[in-house]
C-alpha positions as CSV (number, residue, x, y, z in Angstrom):
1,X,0.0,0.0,0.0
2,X,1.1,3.6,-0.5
3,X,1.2,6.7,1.7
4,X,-0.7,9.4,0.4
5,X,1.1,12.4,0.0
6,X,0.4,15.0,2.4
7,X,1.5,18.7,0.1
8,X,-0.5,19.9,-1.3
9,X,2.1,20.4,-4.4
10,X,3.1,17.2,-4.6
11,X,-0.6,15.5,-4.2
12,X,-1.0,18.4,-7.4
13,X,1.9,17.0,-9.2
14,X,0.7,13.4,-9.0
15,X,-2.4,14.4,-9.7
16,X,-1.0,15.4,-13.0
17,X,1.4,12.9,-13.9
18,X,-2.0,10.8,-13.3
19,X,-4.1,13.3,-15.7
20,X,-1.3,13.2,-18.9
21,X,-1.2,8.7,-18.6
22,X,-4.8,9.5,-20.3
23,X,-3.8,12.1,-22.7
24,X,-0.7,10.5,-24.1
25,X,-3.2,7.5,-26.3
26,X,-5.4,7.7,-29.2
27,X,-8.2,5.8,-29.9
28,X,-7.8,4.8,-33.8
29,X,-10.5,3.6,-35.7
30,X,-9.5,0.4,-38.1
31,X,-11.3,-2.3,-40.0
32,X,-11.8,-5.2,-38.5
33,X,-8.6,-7.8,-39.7
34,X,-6.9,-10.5,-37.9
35,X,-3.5,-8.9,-38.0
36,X,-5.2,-6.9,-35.1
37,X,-4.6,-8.0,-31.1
38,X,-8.3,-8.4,-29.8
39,X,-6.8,-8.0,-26.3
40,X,-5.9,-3.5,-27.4
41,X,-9.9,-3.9,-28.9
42,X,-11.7,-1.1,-26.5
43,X,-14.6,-0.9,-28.9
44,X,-16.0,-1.6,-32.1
45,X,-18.6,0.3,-34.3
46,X,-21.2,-1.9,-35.7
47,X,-22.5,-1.6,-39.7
48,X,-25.8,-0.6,-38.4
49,X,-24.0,2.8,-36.9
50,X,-24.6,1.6,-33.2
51,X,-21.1,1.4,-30.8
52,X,-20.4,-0.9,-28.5
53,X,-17.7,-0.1,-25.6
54,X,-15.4,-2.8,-24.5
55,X,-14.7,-2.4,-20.3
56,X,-12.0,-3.1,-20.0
57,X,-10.4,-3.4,-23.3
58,X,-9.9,-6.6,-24.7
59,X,-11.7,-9.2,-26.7
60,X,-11.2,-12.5,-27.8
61,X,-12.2,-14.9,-30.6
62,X,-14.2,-17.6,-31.2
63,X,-15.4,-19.1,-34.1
64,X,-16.5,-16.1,-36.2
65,X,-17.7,-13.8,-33.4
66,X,-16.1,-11.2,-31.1
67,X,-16.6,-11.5,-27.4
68,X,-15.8,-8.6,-25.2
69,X,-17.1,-7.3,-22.0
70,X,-19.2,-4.2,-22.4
71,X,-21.4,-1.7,-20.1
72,X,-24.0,-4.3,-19.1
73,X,-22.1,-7.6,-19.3
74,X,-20.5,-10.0,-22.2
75,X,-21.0,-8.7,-25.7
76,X,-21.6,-11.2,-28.8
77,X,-20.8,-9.6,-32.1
78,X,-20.9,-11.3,-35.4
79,X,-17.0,-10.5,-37.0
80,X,-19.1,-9.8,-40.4
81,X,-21.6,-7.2,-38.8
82,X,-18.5,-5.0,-37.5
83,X,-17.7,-2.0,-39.6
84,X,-14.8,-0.8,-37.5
85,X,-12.9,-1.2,-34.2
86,X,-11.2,0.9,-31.8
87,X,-7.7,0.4,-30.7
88,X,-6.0,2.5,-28.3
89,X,-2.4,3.5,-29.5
90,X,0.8,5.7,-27.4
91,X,0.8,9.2,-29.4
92,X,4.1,11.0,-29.4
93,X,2.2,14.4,-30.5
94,X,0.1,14.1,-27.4
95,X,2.7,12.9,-25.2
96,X,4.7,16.3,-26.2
97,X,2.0,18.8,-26.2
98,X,1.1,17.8,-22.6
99,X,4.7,17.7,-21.6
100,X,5.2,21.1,-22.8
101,X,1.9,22.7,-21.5
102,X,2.9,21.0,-18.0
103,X,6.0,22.5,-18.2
104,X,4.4,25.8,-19.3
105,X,2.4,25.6,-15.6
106,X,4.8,24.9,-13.7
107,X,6.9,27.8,-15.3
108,X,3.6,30.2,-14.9
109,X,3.7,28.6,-10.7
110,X,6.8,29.3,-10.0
111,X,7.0,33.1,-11.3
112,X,3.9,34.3,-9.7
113,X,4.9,32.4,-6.2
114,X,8.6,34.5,-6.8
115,X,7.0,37.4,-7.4
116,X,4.2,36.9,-4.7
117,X,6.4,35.9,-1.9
118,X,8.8,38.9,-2.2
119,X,6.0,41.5,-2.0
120,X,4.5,40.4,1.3
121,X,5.1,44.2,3.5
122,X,5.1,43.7,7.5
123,X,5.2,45.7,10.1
124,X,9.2,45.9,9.7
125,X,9.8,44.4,13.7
């Protein structure tokens, strides 16, 4: 078990290490092929336009359907009623863009607490 941090920086700071795990994938839409893993399947799009989400990811094949687990229990598709599925993939654009605009915060933090902390005026005791 861990010890939860007790600043209120550093809860902030994990907080956002926790927030960019999230924004560094992409969920890319595919056709349906047997090159692709059905364990990185999070979803597939039916031909009838309706989605199903898979929680958690993964699937698995039997015969020629799809099984995954979706809002309200195991899903069934047919493999030939599935017009695309979802895979969820690392993206290096993402991955940078939040790196820099985290970086960009803490930047922005740290100036306005320099500035902030020298301006405080006492009584001069």
């Amino acid at each position: 078990m861990f010890a939860v941090p007790r600043s209120r920086h550093v809860r902030l700071a994990v907080l956002t290490l926790f927030l960019t795990q999230t924004a560094c994938s992409t969920v890319v839409h595919s056709q349906y092929s047997t090159s692709i893993n059905p364990e990185k399947i999070t979803g597939v799009t039916l031909k009838s336009g309706h989605t199903v989400a898979f929680n958690p990811a993964g699937a698995f094949v039997q015969g020629s359907a799809l099984y995954g687990n979706g809002p309200n229990g195991q899903v069934i598709v047919p493999i030939d009623s599935i017009a695309d599925v979802w895979t969820k993939q690392f993206s290096t654009s993402k991955t940078i863009g939040v790196a820099l605009a985290v970086v960009a915060v803490v930047g922005v933090f740290f100036v306005v607490a320099s500035k902030t902390s020298g301006s405080a005026s006492g009584p001069g005791y």
